[in-house]
GUVEXMI-638346 format. One record per residue (C-alpha): residue number from 1; residue in three letters; x, z, y. Coordinates in steps of 0.02 Angstrom, whole numbers, plus 50000, padded with zeros to 5 digits. Layout:
// GUVEXMI-638346
@n->NUM&res->ALA&xx->X&zz->Z&yy->Y
...
END
This chain:
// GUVEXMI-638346
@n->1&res->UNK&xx->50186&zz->51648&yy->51092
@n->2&res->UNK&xx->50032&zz->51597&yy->51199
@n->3&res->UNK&xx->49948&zz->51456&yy->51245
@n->4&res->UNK&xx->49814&zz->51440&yy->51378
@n->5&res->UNK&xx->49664&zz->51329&yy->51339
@n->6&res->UNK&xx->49714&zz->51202&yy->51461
@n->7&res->UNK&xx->49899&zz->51193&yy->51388
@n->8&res->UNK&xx->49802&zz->51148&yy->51205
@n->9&res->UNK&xx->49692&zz->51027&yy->51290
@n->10&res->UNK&xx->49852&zz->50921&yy->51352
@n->11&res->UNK&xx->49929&zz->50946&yy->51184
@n->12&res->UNK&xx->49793&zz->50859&yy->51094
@n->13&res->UNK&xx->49711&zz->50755&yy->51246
@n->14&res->UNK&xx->49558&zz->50881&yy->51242
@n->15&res->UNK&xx->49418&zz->50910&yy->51347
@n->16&res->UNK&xx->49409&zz->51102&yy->51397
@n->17&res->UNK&xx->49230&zz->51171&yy->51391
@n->18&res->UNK&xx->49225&zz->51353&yy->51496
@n->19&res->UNK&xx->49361&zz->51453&yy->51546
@n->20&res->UNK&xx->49517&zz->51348&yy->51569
@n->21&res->UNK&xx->49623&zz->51493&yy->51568
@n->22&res->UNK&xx->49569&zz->51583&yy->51396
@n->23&res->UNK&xx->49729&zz->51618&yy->51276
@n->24&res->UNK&xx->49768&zz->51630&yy->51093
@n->25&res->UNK&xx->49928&zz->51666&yy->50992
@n->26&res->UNK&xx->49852&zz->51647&yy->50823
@n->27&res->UNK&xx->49760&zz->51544&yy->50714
@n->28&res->UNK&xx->49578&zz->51591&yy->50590
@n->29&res->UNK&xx->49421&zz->51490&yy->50525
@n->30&res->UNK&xx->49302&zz->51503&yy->50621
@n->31&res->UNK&xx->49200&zz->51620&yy->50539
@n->32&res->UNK&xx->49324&zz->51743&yy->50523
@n->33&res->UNK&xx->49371&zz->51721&yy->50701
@n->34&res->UNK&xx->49452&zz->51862&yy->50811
@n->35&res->UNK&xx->49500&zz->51880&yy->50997
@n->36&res->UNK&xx->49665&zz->51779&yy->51050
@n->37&res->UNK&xx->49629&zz->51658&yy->50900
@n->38&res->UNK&xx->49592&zz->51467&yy->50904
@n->39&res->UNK&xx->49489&zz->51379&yy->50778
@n->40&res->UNK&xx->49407&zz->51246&yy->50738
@n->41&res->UNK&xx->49252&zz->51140&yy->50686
@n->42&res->UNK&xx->49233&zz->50963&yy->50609
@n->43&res->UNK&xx->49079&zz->50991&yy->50471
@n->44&res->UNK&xx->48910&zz->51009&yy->50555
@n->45&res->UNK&xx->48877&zz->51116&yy->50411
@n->46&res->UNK&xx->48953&zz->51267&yy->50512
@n->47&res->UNK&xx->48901&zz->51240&yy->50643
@n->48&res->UNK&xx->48799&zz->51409&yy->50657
@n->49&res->UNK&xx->48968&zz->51494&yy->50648
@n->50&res->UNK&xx->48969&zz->51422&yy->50823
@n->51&res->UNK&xx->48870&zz->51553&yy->50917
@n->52&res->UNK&xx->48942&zz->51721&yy->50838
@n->53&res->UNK&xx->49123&zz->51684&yy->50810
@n->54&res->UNK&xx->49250&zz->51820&yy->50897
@n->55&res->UNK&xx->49400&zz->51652&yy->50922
@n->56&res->UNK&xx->49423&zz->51647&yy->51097
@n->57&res->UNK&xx->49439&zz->51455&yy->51090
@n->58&res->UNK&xx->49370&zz->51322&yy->50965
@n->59&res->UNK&xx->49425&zz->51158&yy->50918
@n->60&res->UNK&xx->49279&zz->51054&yy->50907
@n->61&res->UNK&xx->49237&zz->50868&yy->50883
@n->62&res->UNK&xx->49173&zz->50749&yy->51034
@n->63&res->UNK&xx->49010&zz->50711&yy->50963
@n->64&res->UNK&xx->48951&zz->50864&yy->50889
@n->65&res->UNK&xx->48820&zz->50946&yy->51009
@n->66&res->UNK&xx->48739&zz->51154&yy->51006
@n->67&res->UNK&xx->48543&zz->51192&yy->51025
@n->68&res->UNK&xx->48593&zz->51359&yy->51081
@n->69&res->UNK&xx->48725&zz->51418&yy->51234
@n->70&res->UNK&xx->48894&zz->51434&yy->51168
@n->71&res->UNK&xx->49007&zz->51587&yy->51246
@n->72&res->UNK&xx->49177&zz->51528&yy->51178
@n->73&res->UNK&xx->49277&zz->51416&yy->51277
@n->74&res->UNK&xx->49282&zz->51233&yy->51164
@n->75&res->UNK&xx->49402&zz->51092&yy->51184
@n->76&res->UNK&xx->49330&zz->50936&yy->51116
@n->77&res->UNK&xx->49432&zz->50816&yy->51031
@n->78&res->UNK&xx->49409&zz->50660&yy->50942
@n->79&res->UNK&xx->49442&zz->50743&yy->50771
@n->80&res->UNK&xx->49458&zz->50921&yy->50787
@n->81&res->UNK&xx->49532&zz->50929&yy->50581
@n->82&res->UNK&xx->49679&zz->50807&yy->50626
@n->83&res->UNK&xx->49716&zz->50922&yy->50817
@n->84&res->UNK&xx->49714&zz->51107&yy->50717
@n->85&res->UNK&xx->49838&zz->51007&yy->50569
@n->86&res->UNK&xx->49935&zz->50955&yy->50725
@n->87&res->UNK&xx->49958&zz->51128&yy->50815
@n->88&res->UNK&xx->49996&zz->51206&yy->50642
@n->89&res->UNK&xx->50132&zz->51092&yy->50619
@n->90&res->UNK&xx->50198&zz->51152&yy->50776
@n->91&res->UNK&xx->50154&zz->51325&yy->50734
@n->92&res->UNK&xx->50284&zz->51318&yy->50600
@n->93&res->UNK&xx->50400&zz->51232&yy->50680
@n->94&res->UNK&xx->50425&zz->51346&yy->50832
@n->95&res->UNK&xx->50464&zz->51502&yy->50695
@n->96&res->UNK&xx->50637&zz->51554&yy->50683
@n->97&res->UNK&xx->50737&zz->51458&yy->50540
@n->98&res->UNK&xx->50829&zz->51583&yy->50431
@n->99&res->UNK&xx->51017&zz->51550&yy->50431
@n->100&res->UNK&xx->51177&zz->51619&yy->50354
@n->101&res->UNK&xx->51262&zz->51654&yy->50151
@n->102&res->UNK&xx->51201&zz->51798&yy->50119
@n->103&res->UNK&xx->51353&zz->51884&yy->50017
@n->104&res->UNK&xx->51248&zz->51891&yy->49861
@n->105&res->UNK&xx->51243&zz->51714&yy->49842
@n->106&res->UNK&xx->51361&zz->51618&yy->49734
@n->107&res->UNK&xx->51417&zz->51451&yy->49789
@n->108&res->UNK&xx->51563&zz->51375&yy->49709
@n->109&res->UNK&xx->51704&zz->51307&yy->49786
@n->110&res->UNK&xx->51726&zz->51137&yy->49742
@n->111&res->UNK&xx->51520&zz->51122&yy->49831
@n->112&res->UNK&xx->51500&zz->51071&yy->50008
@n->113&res->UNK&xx->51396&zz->51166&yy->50135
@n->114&res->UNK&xx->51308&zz->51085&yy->50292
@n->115&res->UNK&xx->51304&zz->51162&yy->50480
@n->116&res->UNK&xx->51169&zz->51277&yy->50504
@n->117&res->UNK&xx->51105&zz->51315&yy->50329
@n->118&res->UNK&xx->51028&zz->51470&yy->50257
@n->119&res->UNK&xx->51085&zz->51527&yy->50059
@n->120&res->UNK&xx->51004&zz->51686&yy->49997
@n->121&res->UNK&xx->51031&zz->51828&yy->49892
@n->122&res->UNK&xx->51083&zz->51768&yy->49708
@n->123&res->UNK&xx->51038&zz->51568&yy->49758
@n->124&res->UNK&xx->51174&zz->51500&yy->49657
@n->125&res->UNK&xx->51266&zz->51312&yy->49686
@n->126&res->UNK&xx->51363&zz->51257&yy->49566
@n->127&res->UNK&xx->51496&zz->51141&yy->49561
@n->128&res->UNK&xx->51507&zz->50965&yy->49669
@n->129&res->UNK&xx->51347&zz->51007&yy->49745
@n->130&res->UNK&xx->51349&zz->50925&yy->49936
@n->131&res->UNK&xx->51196&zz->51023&yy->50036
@n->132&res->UNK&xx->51155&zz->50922&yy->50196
@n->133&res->UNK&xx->51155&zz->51041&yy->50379
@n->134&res->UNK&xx->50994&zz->51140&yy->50410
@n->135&res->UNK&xx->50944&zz->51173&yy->50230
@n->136&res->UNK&xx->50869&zz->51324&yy->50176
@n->137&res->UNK&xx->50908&zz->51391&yy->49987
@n->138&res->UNK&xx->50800&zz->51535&yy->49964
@n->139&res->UNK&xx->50841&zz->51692&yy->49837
@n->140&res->UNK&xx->50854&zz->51649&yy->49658
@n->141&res->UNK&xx->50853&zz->51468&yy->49658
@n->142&res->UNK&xx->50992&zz->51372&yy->49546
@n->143&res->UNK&xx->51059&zz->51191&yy->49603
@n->144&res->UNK&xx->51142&zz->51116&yy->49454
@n->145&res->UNK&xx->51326&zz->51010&yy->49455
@n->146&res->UNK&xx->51342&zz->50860&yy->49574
@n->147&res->UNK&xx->51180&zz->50883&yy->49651
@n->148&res->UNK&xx->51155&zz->50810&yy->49799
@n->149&res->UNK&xx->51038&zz->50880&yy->49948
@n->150&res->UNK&xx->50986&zz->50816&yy->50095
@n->151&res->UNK&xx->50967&zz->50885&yy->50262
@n->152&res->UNK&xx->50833&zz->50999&yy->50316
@n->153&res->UNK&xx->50762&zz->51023&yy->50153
@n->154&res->UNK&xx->50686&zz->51190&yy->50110
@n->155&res->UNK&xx->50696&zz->51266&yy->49940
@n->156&res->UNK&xx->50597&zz->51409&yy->49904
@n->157&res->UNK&xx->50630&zz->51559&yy->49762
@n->158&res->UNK&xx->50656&zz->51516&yy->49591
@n->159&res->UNK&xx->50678&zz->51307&yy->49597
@n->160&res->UNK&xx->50796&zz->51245&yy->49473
@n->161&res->UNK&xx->50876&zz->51070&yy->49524
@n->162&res->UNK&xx->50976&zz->51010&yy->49373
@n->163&res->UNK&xx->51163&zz->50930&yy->49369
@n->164&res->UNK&xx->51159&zz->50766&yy->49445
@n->165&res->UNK&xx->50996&zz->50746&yy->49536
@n->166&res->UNK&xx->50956&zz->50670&yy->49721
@n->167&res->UNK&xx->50853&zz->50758&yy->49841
@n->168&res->UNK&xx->50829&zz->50654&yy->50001
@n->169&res->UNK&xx->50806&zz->50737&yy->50187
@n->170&res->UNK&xx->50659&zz->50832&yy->50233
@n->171&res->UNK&xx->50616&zz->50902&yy->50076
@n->172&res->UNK&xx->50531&zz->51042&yy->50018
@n->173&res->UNK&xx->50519&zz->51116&yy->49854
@n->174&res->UNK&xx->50403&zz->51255&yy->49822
@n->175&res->UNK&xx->50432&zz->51415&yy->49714
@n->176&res->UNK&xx->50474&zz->51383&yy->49530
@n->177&res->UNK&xx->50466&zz->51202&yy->49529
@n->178&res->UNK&xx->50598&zz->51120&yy->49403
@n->179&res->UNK&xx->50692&zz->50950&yy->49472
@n->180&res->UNK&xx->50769&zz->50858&yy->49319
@n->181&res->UNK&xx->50716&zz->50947&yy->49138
@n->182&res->UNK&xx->50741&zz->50831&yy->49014
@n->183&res->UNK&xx->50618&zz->50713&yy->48966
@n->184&res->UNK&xx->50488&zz->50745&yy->48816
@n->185&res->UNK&xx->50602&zz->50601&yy->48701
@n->186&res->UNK&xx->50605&zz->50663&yy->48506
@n->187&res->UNK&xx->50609&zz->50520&yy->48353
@n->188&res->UNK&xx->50528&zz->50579&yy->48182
@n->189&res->UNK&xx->50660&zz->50572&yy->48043
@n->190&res->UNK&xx->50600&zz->50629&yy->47880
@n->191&res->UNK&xx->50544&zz->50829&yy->47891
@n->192&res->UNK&xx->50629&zz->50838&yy->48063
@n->193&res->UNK&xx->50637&zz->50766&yy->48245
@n->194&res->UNK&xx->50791&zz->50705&yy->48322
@n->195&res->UNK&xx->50806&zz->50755&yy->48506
@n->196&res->UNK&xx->50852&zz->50565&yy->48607
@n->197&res->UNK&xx->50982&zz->50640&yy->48749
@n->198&res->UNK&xx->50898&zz->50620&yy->48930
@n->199&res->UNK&xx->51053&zz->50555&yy->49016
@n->200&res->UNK&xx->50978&zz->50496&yy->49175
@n->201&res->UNK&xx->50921&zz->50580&yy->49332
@n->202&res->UNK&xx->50799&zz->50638&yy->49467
@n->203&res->UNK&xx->50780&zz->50533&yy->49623
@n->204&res->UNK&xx->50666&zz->50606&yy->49762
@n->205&res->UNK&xx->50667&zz->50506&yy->49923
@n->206&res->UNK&xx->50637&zz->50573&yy->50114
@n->207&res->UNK&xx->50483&zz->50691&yy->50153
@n->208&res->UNK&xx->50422&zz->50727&yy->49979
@n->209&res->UNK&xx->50345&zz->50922&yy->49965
@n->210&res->UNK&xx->50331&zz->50967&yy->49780
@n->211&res->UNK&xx->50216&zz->51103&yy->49731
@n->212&res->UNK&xx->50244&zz->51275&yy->49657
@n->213&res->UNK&xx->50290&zz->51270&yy->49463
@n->214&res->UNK&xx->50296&zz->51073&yy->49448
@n->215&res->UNK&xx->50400&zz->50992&yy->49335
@n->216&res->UNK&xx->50487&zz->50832&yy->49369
@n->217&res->UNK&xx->50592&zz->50774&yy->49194
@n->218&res->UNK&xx->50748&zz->50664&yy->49218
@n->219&res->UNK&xx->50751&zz->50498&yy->49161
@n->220&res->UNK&xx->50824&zz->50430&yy->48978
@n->221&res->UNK&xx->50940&zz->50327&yy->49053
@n->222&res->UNK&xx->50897&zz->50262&yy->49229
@n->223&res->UNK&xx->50819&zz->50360&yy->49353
@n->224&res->UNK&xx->50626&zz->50429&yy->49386
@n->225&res->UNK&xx->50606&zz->50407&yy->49535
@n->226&res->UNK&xx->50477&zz->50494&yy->49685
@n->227&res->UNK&xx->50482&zz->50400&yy->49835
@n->228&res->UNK&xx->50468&zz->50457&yy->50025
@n->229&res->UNK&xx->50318&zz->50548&yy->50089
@n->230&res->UNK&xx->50244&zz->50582&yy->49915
@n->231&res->UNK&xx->50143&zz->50762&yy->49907
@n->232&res->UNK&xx->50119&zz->50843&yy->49750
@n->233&res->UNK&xx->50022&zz->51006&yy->49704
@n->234&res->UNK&xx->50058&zz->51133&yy->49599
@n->235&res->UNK&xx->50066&zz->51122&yy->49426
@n->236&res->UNK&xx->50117&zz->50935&yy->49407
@n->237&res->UNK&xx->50177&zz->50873&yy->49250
@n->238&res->UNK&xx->50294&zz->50684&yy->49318
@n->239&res->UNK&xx->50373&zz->50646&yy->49141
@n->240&res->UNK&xx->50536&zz->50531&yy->49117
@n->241&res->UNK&xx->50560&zz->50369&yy->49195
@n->242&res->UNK&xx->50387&zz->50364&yy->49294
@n->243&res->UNK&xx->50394&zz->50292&yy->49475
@n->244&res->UNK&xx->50294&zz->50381&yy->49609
@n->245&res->UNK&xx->50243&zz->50270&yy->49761
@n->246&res->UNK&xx->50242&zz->50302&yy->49926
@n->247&res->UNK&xx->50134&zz->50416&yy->50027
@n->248&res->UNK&xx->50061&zz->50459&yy->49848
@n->249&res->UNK&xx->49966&zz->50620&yy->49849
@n->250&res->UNK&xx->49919&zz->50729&yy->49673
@n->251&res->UNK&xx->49828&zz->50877&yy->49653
@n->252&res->UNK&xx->49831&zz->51031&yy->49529
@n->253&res->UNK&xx->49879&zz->50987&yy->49354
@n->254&res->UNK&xx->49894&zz->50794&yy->49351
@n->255&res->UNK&xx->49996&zz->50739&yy->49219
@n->256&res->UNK&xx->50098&zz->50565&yy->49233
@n->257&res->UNK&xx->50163&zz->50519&yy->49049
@n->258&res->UNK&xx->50331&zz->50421&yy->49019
@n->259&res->UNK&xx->50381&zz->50264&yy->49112
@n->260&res->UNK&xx->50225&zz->50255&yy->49197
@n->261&res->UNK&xx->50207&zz->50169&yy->49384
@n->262&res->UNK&xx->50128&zz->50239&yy->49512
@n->263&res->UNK&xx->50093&zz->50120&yy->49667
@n->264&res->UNK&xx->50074&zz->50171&yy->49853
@n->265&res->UNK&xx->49928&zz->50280&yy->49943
@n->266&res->UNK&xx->49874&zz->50328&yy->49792
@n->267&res->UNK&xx->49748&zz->50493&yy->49776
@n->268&res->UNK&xx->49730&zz->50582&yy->49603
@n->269&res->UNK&xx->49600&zz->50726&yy->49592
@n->270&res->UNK&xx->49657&zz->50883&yy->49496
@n->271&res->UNK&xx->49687&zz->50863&yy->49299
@n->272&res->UNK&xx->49691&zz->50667&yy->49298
@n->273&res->UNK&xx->49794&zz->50623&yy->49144
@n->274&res->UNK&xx->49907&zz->50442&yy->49149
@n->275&res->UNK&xx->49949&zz->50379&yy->48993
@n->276&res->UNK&xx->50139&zz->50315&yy->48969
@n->277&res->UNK&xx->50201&zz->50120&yy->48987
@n->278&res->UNK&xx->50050&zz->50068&yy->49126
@n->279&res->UNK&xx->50043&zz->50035&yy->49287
@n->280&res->UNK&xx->49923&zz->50071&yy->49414
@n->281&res->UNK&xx->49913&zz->49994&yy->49592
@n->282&res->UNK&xx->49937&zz->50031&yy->49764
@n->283&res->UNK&xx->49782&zz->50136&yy->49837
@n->284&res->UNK&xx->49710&zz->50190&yy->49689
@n->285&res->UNK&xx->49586&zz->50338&yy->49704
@n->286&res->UNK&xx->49560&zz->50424&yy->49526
@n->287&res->UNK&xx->49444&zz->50563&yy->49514
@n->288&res->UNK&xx->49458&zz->50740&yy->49464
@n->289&res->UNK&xx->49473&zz->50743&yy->49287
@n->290&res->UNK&xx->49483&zz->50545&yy->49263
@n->291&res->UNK&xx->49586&zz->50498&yy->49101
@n->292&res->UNK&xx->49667&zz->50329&yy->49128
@n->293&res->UNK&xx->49730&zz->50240&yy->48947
@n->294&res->UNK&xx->49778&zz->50058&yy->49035
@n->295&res->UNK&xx->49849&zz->49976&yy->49194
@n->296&res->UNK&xx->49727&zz->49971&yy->49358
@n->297&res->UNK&xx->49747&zz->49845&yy->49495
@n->298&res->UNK&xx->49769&zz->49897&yy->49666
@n->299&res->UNK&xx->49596&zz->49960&yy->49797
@n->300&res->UNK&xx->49517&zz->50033&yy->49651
@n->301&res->UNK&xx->49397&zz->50197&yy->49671
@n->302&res->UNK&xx->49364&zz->50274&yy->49496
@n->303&res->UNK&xx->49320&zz->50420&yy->49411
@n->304&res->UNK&xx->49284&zz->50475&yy->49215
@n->305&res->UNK&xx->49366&zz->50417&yy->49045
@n->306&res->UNK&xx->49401&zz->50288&yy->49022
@n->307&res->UNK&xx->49373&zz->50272&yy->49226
@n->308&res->UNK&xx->49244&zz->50180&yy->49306
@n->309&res->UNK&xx->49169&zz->50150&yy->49465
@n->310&res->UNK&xx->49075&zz->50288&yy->49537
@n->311&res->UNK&xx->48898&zz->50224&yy->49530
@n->312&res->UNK&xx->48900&zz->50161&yy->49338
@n->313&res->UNK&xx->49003&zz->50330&yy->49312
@n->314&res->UNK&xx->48839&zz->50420&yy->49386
@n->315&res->UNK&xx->48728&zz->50318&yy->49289
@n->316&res->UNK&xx->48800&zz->50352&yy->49129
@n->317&res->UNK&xx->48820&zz->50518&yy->49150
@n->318&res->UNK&xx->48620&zz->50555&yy->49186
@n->319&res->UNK&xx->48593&zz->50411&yy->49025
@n->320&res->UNK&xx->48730&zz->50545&yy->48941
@n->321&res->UNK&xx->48593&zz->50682&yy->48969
@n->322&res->UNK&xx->48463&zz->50609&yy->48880
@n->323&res->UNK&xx->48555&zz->50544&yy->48734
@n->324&res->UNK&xx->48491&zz->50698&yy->48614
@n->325&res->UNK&xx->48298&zz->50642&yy->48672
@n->326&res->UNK&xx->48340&zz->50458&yy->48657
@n->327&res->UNK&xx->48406&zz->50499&yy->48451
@n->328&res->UNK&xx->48242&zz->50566&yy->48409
@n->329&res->UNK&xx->48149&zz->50455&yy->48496
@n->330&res->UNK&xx->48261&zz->50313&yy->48383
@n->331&res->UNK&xx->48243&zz->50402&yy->48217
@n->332&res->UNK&xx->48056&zz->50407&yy->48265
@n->333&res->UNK&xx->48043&zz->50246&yy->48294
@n->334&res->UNK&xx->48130&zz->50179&yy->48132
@n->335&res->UNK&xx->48009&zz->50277&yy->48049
@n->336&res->UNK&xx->47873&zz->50188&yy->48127
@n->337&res->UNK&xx->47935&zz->50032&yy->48071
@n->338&res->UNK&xx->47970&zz->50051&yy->47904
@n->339&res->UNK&xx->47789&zz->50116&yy->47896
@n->340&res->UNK&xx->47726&zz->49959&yy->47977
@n->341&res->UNK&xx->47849&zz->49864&yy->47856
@n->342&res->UNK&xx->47759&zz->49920&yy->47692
@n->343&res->UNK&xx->47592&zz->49924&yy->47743
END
């Protein structure tokens, strides 16, 4: 498909700069730009990709202004990040959905199927599973007994839902993620552990994507629960019984221990670690890294372990530097005075 500039511009209320009539049917950053491409730019730090790139049009913000002539045509926005996140989205959504069982697939008979649903190749849906219309279930993936699916979700290669879980509408599940393993719930007794049966479930609400290879573990008894909008990144680790809030984002390799809660608008930076049985607040940002042992209130910005706030975390961690100088300069010291004390 292609758009002209002046089609974009009304899509995003834009502001076309040059030809009003210049067309793409693609998308590429800006410095790997081609002809018939749009792209983009927010960070004055590229800005010298400006005068070179090959995109026939670029997305750029309102304020930003060039020292040099420009030959693309521009549309200026007010925020030229959010407009490009915008057309993607409806990039995606004007591609052709997949649809139809292919004859490879098992699905038993005692599951329901919605209208206008996609199974593939060796997918296989087991029994009393009710898929909502305009799913897709791509090759390989398993959905476990009495699941229940909403509609429009998407769930790519390899995903294993087990028996009993809830997936709301709208969501997406990326290759190899695993929806309801049991929970990590042994008991010492004497030279052995005793496995405690995970009898709960899985609940994931409206609009959640998980990431590739995540694992979500059902609850002991109960539910765990990951509420609408909620975005999680690859390699996620959401143990039994924790509650995700909503709108709750997580990068790569977070780790939530047991029966943790997890407010609202929260943002955690790749391998923060969440011990079990706390709670932390709505609109907490953790950074990358941050290991968090108790309960934080809500509106809290913090980073290291235990975390802190970002300016005593800085502080600390040039003091950190110098601690090796700081010992001998101690031990020296002591010496001193002990001289001073016997003389």
């Amino acid at each position: 498909m292609e758009f002209t500039a002046s089609q974009i511009a009304q899509l995003v209320q834009g502001r076309v700069e040059g030809n009003e009539n210049a067309t793409i049917n693609t998308f590429a950053k800006i410095e790997e730009g081609v002809e018939g491409a749009i792209s983009f730019l927010s960070n004055e730090k590229y800005t010298h990709y400006i005068y070179n790139t090959k995109s026939t049009i670029v997305l750029v913000d309102e304020q930003l202004e060039f020292d040099k002539p420009v030959t693309t045509t521009l549309i200026r926005v007010a925020n030229a990040r959010d407009c490009v996140a915008r057309l993607l989205q409806m990039y995606e959504a004007a591609k052709p959905k997949k649809q139809g069982i292919d004859s490879l697939a098992f699905i038993s008979p005692k599951a329901k199927i919605g209208n206008d649903c996609y199974i593939g190749a060796f997918a296989y849906i087991a029994d009393g599973v009710e898929i909502g219309d305009g799913c897709q279930i791509y090759p390989h993936a398993v959905v476990g007994d009495n699941v229940t699916v909403g509609k429009d979700c998407i769930i790519y290669p390899n995903t294993t839902i087990y028996h009993d879980c809830k997936i709301g509408n709208r969501v997406i599940l990326h290759a190899g993620s695993v929806i309801g393993s049991d929970g990590f719930g042994f008991a010492p007794n004497g030279d052995q552990y005793d496995k405690i049966p995970q009898i709960g479930i899985v609940t994931i609400e409206d609009d959640v994507e998980i990431g590739a290879n995540t694992c979500i573990d059902r609850s002991t008894m109960g539910s765990t629960v990951i509420c609408k909008g909620v975005k999680l990144d690859n390699l996620v680790q959401i143990a039994h019984n924790v509650e995700v809030g909503e709108n709750t984002v997580m990068s790569a390799q977070v780790g939530i221990a047991g029966s943790t809660k997890v407010g609202q608008w929260c943002m955690f930076g790749g391998q923060v670690g969440v011990a079990g049985h706390i709670s932390i607040g709505d609109k907490v940002f953790l950074g990358a890294q941050s290991g968090v042992p108790s309960s934080i209130k809500d509106n809290q910005t913090l980073i290291g372990t235990p975390p802190m706030e970002k300016l005593p975390y800085f502080k600390s961690q040039a003091i950190f530097q110098k601690l090796p100088d700081l010992y001998k300069e101690i031990n020296q010291l002591k010496k001193e005075i002990e001289l001073l004390k016997k003389s």
